[in-house]
MIGUDO-652033 format. One line per field, with one value per residue: x, y, z of N, C-alpha, C in turn. Coordinates in nm, 2 decimals. Layout:
// MIGUDO-652033
n_X [X	...]
n_Y [Y	...]
n_Z [Z	...]
ca_X [X	...]
ca_Y [Y	...]
ca_Z [Z	...]
c_X [X	...]
c_Y [Y	...]
c_Z [Z	...]
//
This chain:
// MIGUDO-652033
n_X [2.16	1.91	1.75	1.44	1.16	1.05	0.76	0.72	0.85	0.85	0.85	1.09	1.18	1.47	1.61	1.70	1.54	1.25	1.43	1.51	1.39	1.16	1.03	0.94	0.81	0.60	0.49	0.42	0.22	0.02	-0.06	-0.16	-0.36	-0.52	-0.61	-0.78	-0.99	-1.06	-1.15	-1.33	-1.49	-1.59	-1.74	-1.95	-2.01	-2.15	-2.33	-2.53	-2.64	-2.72	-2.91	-3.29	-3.52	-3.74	-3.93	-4.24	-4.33	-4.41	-4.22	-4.01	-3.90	-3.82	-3.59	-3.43	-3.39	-3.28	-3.05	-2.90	-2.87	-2.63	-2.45	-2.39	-2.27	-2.00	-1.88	-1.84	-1.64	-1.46	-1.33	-1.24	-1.10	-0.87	-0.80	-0.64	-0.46	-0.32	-0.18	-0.03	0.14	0.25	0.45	0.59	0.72	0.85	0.96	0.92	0.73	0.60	0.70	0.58	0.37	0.36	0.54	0.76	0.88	0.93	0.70	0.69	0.72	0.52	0.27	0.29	0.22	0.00	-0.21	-0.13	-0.16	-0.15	-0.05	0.04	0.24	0.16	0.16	0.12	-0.11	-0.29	-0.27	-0.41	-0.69	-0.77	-0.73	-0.95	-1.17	-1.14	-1.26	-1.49	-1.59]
n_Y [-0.94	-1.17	-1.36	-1.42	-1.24	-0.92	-0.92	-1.17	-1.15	-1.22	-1.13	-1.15	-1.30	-1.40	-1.18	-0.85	-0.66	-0.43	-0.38	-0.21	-0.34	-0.48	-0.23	-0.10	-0.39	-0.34	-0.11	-0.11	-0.29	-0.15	0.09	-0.13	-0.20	0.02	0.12	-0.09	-0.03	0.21	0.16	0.00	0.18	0.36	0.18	0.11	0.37	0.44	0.21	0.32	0.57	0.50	0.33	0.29	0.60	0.64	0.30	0.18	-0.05	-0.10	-0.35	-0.36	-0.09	-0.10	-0.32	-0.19	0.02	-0.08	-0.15	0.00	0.15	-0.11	-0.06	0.27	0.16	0.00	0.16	0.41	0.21	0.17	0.40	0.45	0.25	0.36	0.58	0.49	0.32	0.51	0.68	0.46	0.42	0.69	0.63	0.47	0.60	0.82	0.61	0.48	0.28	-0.06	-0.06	-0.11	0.12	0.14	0.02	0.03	-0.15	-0.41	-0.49	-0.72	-0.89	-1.13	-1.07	-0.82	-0.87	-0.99	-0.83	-0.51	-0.31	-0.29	-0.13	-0.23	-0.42	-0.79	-0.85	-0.57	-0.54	-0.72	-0.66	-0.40	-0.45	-0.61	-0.39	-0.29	-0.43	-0.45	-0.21	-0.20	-0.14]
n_Z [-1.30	-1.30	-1.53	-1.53	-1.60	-1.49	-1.42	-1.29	-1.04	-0.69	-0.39	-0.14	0.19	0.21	0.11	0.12	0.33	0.24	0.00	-0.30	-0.53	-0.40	-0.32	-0.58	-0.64	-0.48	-0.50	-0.85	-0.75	-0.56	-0.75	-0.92	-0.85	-0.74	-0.99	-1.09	-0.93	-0.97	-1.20	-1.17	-1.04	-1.25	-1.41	-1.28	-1.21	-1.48	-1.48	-1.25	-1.44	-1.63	-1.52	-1.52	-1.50	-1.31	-1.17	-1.25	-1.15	-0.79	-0.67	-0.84	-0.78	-0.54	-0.57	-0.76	-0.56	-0.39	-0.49	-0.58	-0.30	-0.24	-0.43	-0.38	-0.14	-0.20	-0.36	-0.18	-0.01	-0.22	-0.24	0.05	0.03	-0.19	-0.08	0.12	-0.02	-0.15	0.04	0.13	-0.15	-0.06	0.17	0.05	-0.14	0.13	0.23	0.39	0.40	0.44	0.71	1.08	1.19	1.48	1.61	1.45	1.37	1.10	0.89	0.74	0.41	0.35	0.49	0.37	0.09	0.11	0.21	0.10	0.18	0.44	0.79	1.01	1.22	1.24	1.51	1.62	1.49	1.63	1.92	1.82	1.78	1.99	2.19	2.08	2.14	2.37	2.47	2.35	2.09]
ca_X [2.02	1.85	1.67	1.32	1.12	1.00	0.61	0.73	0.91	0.80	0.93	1.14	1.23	1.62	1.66	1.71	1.36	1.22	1.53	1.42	1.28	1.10	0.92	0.91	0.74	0.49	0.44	0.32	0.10	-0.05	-0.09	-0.26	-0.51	-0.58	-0.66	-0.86	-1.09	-1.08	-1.21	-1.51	-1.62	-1.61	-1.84	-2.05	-2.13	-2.20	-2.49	-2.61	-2.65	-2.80	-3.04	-3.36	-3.48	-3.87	-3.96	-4.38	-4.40	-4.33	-4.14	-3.93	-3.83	-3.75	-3.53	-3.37	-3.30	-3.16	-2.85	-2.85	-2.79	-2.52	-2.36	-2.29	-2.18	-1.94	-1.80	-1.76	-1.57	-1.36	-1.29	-1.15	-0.88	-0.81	-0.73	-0.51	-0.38	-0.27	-0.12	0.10	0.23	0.31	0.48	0.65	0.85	0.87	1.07	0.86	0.64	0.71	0.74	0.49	0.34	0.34	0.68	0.85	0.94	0.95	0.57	0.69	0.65	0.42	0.18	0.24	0.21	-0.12	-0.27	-0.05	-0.20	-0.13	0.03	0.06	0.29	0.06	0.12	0.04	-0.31	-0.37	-0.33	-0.52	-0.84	-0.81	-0.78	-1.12	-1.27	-1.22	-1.33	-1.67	-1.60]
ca_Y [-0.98	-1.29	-1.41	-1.37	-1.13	-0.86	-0.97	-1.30	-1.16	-1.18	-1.04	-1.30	-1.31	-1.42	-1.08	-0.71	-0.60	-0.30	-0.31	-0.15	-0.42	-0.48	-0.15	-0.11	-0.48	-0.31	0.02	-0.16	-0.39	-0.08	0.09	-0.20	-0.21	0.17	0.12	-0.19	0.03	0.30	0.16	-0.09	0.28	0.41	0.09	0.08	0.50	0.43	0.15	0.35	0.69	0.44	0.27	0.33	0.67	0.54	0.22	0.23	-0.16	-0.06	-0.43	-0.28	0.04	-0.12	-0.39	-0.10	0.11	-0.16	-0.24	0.12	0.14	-0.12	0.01	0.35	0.14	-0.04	0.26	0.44	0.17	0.19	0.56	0.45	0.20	0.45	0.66	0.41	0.28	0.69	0.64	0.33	0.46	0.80	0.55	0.43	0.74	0.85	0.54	0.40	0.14	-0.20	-0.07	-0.07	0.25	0.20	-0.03	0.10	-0.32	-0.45	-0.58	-0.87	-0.88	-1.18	-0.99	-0.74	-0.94	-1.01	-0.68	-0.42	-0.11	-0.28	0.00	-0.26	-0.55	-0.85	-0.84	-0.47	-0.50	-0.78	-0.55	-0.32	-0.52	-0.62	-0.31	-0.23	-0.52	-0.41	-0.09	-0.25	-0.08]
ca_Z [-1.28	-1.39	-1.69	-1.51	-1.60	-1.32	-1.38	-1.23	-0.95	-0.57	-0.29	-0.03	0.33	0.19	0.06	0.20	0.32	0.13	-0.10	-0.46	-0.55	-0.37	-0.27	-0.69	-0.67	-0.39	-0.57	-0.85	-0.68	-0.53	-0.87	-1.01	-0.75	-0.79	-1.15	-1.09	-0.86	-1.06	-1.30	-1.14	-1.00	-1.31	-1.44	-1.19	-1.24	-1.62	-1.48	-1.23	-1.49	-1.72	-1.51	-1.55	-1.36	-1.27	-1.23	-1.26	-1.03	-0.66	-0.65	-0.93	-0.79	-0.44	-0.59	-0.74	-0.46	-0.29	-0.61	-0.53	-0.20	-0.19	-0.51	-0.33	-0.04	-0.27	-0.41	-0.03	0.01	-0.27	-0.25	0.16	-0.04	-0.26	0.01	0.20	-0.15	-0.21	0.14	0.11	-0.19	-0.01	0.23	-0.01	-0.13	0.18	0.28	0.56	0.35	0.52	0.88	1.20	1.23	1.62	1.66	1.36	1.30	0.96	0.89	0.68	0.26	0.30	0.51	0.31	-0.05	0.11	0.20	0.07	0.25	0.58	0.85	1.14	1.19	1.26	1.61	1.63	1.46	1.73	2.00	1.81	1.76	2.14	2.27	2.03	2.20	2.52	2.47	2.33	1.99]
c_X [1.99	1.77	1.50	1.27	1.04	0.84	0.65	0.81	0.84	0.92	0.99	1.20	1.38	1.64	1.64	1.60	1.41	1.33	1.47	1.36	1.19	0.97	0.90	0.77	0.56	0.41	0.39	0.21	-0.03	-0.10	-0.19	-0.35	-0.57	-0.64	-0.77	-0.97	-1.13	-1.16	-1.34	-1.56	-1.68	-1.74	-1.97	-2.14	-2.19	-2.36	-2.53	-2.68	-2.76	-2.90	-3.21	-3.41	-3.63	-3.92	-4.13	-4.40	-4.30	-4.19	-3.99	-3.78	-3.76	-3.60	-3.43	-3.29	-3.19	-3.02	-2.85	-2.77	-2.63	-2.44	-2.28	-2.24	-2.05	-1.85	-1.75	-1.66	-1.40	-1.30	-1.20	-1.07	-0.88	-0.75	-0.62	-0.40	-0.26	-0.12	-0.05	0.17	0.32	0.50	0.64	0.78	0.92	1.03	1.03	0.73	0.74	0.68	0.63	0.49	0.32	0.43	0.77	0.96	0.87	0.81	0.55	0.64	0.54	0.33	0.13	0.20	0.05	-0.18	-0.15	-0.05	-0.17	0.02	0.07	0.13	0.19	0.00	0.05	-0.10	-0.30	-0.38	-0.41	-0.65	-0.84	-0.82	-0.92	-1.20	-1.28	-1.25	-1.48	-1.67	-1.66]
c_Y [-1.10	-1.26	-1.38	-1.28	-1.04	-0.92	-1.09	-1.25	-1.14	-1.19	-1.19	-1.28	-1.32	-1.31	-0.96	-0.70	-0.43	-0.27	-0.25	-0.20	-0.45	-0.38	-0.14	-0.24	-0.42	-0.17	-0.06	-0.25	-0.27	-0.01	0.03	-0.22	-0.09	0.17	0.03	-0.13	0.13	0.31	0.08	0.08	0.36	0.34	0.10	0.24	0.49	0.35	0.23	0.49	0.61	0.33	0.35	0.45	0.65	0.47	0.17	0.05	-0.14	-0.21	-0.41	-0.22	0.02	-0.18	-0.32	0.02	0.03	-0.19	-0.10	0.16	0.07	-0.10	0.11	0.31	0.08	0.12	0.35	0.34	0.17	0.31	0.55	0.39	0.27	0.57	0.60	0.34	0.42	0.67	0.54	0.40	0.64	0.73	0.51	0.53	0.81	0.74	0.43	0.26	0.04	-0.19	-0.01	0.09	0.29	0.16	-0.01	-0.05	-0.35	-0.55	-0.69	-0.87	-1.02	-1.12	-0.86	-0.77	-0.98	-0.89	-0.58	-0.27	-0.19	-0.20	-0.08	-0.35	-0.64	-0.84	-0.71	-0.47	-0.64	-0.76	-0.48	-0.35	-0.56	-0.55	-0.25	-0.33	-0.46	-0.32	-0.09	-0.22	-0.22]
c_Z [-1.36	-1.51	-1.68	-1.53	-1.48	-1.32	-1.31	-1.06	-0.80	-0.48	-0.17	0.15	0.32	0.15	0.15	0.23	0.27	0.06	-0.26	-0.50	-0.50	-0.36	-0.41	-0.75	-0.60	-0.44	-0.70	-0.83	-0.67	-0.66	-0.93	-0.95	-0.74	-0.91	-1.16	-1.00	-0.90	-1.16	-1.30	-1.12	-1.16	-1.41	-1.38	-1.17	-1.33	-1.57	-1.41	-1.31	-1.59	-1.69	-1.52	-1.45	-1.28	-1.30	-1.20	-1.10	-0.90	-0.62	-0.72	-0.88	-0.61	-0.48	-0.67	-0.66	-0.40	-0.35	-0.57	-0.41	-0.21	-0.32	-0.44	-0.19	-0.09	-0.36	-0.26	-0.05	-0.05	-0.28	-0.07	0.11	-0.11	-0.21	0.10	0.10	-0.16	-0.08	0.15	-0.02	-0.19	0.08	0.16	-0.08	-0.04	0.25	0.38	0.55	0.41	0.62	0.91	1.20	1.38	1.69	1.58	1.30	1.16	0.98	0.82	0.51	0.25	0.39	0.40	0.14	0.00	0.17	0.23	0.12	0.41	0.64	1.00	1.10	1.23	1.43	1.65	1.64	1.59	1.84	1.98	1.82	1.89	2.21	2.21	2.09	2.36	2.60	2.42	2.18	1.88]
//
């Protein structure tokens, strides 16, 4: 092995797909993005436990609801990638990280170096989003 250290290493098109390295490089990728979500929600419960709990000027207590609102929209959200995060690195043990979940073809490590929970190859998701279009969804 080289002199490189693994924090420097990305994943290449000249090499084996999903060989150890790889899925190692992609497991933690995933990892570190679970932690990194993990831990805004964990931030983001501390402010809202410690905001204030009535605010007496009605412009106040709106301008509060509303960080409220999209706080727990912002946390839904992160609780769905942490559910598809959980899932890629199931994927990943399993054996089947990398590959189309509808063509079972290799979805590409720079797709996947750019979103790491993707389950489609590119072309897949672009049938998928056309047949949601032309079902009106």
């Amino acid at each position: 092995m080289n002199n490189k250290s693994e924090t420097d290493y990305r994943p290449s098109e000249n090499e084996p797909y999903m060989n150890q390295r790889q899925r190692q490089y992609f497991r933690n990728k995933l990892i570190s993005w679970r932690e990194d979500l993990i831990a805004e929600s964990r931030e983001t419960l501390a402010k809202m436990i410690q905001g204030s709990p009535g605010e007496a000027d009605p412009t106040d207590r709106a301008a509060r609801e509303v960080e409220t609102s999209f706080e727990l929209r912002t946390r839904d959200r992160h609780r769905k990638l942490l559910k598809k995060i959980e899932d890629g690195l199931n994927r990943i043990e399993e054996g089947t990280y990398g590959y189309c979940a509808m063509t079972g073809e290799p979805i590409g490590v720079k797709r996947l170096d750019a979103r790491p929970i993707a389950t489609l190859s590119l072309e897949a998701q672009e049938a998928h989003e056309a047949a949601e279009r032309r079902r009106g969804n």
